[in-house]
FIKOLZA-1660 file (N, C-alpha, C; in steps of 0.1 Angstrom, whole numbers, plus 5000, padded with zeros to 4 digits):
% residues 121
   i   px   py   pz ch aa at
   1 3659 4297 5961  A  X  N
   1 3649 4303 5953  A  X CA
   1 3647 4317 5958  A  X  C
   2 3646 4325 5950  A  X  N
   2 3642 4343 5950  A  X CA
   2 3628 4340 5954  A  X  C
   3 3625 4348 5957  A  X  N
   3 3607 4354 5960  A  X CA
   3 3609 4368 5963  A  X  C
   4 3594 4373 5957  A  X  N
   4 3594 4389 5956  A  X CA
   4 3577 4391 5955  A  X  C
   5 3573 4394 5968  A  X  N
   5 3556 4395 5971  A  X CA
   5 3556 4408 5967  A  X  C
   6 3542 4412 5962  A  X  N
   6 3535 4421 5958  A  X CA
   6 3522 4424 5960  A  X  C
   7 3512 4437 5958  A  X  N
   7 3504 4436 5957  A  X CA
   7 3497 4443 5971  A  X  C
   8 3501 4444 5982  A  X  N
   8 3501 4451 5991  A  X CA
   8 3491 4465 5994  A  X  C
   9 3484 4466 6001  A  X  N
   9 3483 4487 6002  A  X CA
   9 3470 4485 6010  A  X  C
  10 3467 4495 6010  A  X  N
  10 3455 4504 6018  A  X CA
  10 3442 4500 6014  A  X  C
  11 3434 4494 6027  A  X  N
  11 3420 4490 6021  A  X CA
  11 3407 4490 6030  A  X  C
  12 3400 4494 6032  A  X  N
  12 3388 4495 6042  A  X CA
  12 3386 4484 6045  A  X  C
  13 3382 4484 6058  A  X  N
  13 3378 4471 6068  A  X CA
  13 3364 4467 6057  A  X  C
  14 3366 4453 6056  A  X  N
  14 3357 4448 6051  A  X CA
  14 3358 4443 6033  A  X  C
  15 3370 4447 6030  A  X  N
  15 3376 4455 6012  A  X CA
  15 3385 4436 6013  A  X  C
  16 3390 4441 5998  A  X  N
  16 3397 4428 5995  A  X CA
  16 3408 4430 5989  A  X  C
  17 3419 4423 5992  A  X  N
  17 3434 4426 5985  A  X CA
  17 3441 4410 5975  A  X  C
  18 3448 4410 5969  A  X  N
  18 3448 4400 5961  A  X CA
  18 3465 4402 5962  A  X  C
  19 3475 4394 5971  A  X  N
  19 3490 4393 5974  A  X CA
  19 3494 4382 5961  A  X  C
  20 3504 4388 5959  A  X  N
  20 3513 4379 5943  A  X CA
  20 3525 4377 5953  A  X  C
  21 3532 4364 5952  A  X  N
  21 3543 4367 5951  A  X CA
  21 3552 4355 5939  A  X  C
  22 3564 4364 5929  A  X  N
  22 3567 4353 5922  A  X CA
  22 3581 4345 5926  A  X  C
  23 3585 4340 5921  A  X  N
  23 3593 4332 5927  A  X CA
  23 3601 4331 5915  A  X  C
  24 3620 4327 5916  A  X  N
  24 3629 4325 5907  A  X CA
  24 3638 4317 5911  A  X  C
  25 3644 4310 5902  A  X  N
  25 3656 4302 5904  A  X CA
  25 3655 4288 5900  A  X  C
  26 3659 4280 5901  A  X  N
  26 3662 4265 5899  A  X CA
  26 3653 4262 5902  A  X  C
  27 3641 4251 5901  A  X  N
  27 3633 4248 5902  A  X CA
  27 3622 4255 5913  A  X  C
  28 3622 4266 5906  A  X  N
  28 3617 4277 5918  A  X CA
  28 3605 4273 5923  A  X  C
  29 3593 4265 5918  A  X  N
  29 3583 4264 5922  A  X CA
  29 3581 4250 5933  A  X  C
  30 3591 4242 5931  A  X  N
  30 3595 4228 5938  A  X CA
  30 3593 4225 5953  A  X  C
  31 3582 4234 5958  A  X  N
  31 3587 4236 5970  A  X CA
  31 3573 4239 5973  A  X  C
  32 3568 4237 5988  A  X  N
  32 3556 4242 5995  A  X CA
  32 3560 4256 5997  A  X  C
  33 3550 4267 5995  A  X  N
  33 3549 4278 5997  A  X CA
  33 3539 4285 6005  A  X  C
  34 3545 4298 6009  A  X  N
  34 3532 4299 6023  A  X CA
  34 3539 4314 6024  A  X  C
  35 3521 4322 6033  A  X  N
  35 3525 4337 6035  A  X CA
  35 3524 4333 6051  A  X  C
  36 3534 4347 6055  A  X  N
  36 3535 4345 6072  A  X CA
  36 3530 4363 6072  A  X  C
  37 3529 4367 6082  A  X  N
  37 3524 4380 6085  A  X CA
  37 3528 4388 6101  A  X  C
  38 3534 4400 6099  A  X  N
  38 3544 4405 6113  A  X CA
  38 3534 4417 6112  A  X  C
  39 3528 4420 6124  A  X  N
  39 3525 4429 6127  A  X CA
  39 3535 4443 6137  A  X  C
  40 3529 4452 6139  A  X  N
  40 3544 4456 6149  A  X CA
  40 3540 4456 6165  A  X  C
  41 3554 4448 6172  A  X  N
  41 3553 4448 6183  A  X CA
  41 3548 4436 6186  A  X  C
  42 3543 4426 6174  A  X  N
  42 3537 4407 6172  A  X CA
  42 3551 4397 6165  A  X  C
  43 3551 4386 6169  A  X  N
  43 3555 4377 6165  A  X CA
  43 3557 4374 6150  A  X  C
  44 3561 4370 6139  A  X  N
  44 3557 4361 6128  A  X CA
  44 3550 4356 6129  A  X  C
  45 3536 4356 6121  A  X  N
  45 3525 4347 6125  A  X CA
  45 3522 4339 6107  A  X  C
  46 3517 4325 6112  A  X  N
  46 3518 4316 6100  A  X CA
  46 3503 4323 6091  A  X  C
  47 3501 4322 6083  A  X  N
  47 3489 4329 6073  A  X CA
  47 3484 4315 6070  A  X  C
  48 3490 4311 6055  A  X  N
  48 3486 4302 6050  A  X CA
  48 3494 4294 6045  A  X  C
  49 3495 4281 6038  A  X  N
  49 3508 4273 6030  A  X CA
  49 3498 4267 6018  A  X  C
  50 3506 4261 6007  A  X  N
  50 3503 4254 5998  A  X CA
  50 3512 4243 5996  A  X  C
  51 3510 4230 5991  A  X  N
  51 3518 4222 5980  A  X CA
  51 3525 4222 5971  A  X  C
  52 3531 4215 5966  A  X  N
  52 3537 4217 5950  A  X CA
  52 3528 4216 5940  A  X  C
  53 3517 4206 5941  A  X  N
  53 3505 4207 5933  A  X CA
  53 3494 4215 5934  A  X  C
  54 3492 4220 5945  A  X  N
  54 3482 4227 5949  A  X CA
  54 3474 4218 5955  A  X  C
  55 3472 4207 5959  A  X  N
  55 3466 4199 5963  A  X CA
  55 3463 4199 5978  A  X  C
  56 3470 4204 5987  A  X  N
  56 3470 4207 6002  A  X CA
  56 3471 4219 6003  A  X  C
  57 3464 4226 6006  A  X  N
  57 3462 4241 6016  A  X CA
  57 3460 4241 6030  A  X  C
  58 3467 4250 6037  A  X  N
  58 3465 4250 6047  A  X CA
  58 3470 4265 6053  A  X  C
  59 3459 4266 6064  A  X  N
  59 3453 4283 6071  A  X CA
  59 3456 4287 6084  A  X  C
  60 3460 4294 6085  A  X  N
  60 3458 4299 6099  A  X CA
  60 3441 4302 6105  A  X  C
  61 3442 4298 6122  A  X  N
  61 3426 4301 6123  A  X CA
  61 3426 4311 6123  A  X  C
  62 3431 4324 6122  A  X  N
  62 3424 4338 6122  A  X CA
  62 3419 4341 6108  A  X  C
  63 3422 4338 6097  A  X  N
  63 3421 4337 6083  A  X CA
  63 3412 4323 6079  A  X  C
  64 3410 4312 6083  A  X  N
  64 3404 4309 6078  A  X CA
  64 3393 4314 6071  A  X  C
  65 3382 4309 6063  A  X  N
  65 3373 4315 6058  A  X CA
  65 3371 4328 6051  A  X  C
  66 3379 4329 6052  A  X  N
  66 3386 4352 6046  A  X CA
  66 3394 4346 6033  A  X  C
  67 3403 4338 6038  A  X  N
  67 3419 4338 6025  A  X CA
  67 3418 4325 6020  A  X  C
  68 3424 4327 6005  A  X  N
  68 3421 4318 6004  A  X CA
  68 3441 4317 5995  A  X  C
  69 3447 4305 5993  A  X  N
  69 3460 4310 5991  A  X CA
  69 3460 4296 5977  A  X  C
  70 3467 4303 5967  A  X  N
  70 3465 4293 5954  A  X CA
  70 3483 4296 5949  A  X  C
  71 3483 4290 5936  A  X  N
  71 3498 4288 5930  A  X CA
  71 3493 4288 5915  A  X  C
  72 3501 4294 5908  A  X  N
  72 3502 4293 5893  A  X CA
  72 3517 4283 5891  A  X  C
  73 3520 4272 5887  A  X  N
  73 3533 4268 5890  A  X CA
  73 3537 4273 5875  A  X  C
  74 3528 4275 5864  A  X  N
  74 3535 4283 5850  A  X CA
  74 3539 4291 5850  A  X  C
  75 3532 4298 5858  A  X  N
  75 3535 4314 5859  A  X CA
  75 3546 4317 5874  A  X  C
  76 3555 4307 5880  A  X  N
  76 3560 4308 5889  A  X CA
  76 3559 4318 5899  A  X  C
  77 3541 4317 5905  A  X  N
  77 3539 4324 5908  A  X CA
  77 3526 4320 5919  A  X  C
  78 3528 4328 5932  A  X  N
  78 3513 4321 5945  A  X CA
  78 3509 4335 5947  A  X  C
  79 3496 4332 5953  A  X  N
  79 3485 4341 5955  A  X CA
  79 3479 4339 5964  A  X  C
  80 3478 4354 5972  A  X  N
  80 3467 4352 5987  A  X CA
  80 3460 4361 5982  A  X  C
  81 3446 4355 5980  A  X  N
  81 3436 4365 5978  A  X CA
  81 3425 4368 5993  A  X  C
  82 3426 4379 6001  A  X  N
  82 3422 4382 6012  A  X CA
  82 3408 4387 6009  A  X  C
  83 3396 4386 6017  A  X  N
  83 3385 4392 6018  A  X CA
  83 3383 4393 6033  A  X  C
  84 3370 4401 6036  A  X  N
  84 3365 4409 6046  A  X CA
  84 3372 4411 6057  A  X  C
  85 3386 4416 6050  A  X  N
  85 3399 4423 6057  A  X CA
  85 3396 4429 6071  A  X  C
  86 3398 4431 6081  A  X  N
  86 3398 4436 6090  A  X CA
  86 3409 4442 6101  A  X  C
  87 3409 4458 6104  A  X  N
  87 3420 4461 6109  A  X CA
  87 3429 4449 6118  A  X  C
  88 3426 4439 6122  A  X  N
  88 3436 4431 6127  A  X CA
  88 3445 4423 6118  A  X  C
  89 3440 4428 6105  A  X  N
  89 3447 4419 6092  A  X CA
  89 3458 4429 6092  A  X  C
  90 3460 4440 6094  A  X  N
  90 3474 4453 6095  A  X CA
  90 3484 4445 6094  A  X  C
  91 3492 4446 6087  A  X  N
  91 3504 4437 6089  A  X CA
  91 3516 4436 6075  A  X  C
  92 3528 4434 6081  A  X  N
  92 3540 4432 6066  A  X CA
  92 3534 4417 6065  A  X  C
  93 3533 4413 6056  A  X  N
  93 3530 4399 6044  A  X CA
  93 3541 4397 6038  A  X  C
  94 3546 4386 6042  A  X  N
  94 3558 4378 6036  A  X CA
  94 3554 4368 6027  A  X  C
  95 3561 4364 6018  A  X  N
  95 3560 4350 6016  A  X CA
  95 3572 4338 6012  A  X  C
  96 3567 4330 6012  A  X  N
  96 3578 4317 6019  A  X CA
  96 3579 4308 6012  A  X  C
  97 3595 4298 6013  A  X  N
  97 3594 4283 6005  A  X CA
  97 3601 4273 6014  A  X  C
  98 3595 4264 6012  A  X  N
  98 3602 4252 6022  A  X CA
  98 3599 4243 6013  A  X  C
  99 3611 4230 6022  A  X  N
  99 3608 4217 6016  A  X CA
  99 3595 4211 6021  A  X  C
 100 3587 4218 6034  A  X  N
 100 3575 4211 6044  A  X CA
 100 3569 4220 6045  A  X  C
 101 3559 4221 6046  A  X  N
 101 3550 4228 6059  A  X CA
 101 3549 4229 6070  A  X  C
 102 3550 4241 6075  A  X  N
 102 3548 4242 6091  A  X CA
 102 3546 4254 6094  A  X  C
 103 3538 4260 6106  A  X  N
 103 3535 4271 6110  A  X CA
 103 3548 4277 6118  A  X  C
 104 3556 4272 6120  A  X  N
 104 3566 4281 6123  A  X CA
 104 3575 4287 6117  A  X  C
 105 3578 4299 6114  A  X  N
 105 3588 4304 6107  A  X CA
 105 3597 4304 6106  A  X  C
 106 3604 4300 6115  A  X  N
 106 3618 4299 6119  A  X CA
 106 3621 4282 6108  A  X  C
 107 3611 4281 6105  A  X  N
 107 3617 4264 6102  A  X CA
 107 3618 4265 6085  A  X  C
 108 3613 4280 6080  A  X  N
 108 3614 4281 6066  A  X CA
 108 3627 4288 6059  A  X  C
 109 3631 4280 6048  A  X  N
 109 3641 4290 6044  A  X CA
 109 3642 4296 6033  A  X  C
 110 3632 4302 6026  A  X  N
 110 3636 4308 6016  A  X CA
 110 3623 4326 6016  A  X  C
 111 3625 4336 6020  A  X  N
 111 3621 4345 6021  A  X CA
 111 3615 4357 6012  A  X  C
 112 3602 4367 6008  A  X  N
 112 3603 4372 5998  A  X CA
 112 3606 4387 6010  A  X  C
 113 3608 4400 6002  A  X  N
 113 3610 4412 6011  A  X CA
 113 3595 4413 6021  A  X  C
 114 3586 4409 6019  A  X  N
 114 3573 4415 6018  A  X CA
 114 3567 4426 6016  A  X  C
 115 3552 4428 6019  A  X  N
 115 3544 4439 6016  A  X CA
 115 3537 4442 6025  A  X  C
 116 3537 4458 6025  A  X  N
 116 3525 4462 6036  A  X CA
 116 3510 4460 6035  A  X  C
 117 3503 4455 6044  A  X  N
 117 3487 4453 6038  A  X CA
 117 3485 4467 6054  A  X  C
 118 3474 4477 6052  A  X  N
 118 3472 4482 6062  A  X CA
 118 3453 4484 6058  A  X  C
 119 3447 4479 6069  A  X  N
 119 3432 4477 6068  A  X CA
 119 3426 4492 6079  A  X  C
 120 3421 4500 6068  A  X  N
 120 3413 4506 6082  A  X CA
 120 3401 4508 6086  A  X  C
 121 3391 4514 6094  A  X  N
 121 3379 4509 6101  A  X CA
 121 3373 4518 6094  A  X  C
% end
């Protein structure tokens, strides 16, 4: 599966950004999907994941209650809609497909380029 996140940019601490990424290929949407987030000089850090139905969500604790992460599977396409952003949100936004969920990265394989989100004070 292709993935290509979007949506990305510059936004005052406190502001809201709305991440797309769509997705292509053979049963492109068939798959749990999820954003991870690299700051520089930080690890890969897990954001959020979804289901194939949308039925299971699941957050990282620094985001909880801020993000909220959803799926169009018509529109072969997922969404992190971010609120009361804050400079520690700075960071490249990727997004991801697996056969599972898990907060580790290394255990996903399907990658989009990602996007810069940069929050300032």
């Amino acid at each position: 599966v292709q993935l290509q996140a979007s949506g990305g940019g510059l936004v005052q601490a406190g502001g809201s950004l709305r991440l797309s990424c769509a997705a292509s290929g053979p049963t492109s949407m068939s798959y749990y999907m999820g954003w991870f987030r690299q700051a520089p000089g930080k690890e890969r850090e897990f954001v959020a994941a979804i289901s194939w139905s949308g039925s299971s969500t699941y957050y990282g604790d620094s985001v909880k209650g801020r993000f909220t992460i959803s799926r169009a599977n018509a529109k072969n396409t997922m969404y992190l809609q971010m609120n009361s952003l804050n400079p520690e949100d700075t960071a490249v936004y990727y997004c991801a497909a697996n056969g599972i969920a898990t907060m580790r990265s290394e255990d996903w394989s399907s990658w989009g380029q990602g996007t810069q989100v940069t929050v300032s004070s």
